[in-house]
N, C-alpha and C positions, 0 to 999 in steps of 0.2 A: 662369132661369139660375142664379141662388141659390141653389134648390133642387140641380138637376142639380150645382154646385158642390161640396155640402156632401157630396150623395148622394157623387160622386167621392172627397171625402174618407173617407166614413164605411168606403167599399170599401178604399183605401188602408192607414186605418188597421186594417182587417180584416183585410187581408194581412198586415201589418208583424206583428200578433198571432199569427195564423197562420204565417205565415215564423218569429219567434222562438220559439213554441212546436216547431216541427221543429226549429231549430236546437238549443233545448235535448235537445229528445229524440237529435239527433244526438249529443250532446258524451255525455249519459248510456252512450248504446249506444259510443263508441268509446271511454268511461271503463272498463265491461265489458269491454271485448272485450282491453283494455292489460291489464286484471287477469286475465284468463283467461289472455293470453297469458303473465305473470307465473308465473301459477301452473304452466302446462306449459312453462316452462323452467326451474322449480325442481324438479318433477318428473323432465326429463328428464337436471336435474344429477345428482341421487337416483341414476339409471338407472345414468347412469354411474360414477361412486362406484363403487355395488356392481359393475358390471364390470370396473371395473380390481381391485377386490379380488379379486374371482372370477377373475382372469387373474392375478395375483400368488400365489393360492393355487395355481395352477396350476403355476406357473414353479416355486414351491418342494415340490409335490411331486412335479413331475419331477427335482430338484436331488435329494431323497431319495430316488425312485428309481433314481437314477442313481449313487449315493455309497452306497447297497444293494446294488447290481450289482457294482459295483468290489471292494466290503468281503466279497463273498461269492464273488470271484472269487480276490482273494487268499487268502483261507481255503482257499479249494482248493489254491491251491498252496500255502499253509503246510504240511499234510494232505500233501499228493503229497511233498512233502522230506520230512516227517519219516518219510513210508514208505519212502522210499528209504533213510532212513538207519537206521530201523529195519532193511530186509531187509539191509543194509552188517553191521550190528551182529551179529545172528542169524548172519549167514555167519563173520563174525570169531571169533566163540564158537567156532561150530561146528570152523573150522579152527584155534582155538587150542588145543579140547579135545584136535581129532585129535593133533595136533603132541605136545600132551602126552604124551597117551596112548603115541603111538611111542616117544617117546622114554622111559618109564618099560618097559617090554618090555624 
C-alpha cells in the first residue's frame, strides 16, 4: 500500500511537472503572440500615417488643380477684355482719323 502510495505520488508530482512546464510554455507562446500582435499594430499605425498623408497630398493637389483652373480661366477672360477693348480702340482710331480726314477736305 506504501508502495502504490508513494508510486501515486511520484505520478502526481510528474504531472504537476508536466502541467507546469505547459503552463510555462503556455505564458511564453502567449508572451509572442502579444508582441507579434504589438508589432502589427505598430505597423498598421505606419499604414496609416502614410495614407492619410497620401490623402492630404491628394486633397491639396486637387485644391491646386482647381485654383489652376480658375487662375486660367480668368486669364481668359482678362485676354477676351482686353480684345474687345483693343478692337474698341482700333475702330476709334480708325473713325477718328476718318473724321479728321473729312473734316481737313
Amino acid at each position: 500500500m506504501e508502495l502504490e502510495t508513494a508510486l501515486m505520488e511520484m505520478v502526481k508530482q510528474d504531472n504537476r511537472r508536466e502541467l507546469s512546464a505547459k503552463f510555462e510554455q503556455l505564458e511564453r507562446d502567449v508572451a509572442e503572440l502579444e508582441q507579434a500582435l504589438a508589432h502589427k499594430q505598430e505597423q498598421e499605425n505606419a499604414l496609416l500615417q502614410v495614407l492619410m498623408r497620401v490623402e492630404q497630398e491628394q486633397r491639396l493637389t486637387e485644391d491646386a488643380r482647381r485654383f489652376a483652373e480658375q487662375d486660367a480661366q480668368a486669364q481668359r477672360y482678362a485676354r477676351d477684355m482686353l480684345l474687345k477693348c483693343f478692337r474698341y480702340c482700333s475702330l476709334l482710331i480708325i473713325l477718328i482719323s476718318f473724321i479728321a480726314s473729312v473734316e481737313m477736305e
